[in-house]
C-alpha positions in Angstrom: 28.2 11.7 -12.0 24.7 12.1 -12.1 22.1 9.0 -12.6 19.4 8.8 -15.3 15.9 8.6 -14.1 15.0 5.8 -15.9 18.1 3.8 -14.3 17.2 5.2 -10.9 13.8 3.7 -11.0 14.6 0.2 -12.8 17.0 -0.2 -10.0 14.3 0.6 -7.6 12.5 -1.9 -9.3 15.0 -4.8 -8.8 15.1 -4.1 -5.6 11.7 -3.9 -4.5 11.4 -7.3 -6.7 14.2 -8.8 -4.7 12.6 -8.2 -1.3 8.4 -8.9 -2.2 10.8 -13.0 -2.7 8.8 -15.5 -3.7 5.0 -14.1 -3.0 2.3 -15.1 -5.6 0.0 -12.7 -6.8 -2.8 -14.1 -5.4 -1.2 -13.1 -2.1 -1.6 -9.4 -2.1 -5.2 -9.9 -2.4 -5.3 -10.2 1.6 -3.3 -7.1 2.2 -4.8 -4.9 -0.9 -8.0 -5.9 0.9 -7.4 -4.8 4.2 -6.3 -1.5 3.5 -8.9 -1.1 1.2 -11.4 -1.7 4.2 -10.1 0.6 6.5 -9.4 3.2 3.8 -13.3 2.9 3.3 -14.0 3.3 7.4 -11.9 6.1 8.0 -13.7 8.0 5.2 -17.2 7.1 5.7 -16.8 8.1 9.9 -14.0 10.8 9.5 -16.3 13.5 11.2 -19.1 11.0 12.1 -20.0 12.7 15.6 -21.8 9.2 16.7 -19.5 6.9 15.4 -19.0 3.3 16.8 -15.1 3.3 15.9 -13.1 6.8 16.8 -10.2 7.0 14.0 -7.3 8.8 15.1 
């Protein structure tokens, strides 16, 4: 029996929904920002010979 896409993802959904709990929005903020910042250092010193900060 195969399963519809759009079931597959909605249940995805529920689930992902079920473990974020009881987080506000205003909460992601501090991890959106974070990866944000270090998305922007690793491309502004990915082949930076002199770079302070060596990025694996």
């Amino acid at each position: 029996m195969a399963i519809k896409k759009s079931e597959l993802y909605s249940s995805l959904w529920k689930s992902c929904d079920e473990l974020r709990g009881g987080m506000d929005a205003s909460q992601y903020k501090n991890y959106v920002l974070v990866l944000l910042f270090v998305k922007y250092v690793s491309d502004k010193y990915a082949n930076a010979e002199d770079a302070l900060i060596e990025i694996p």
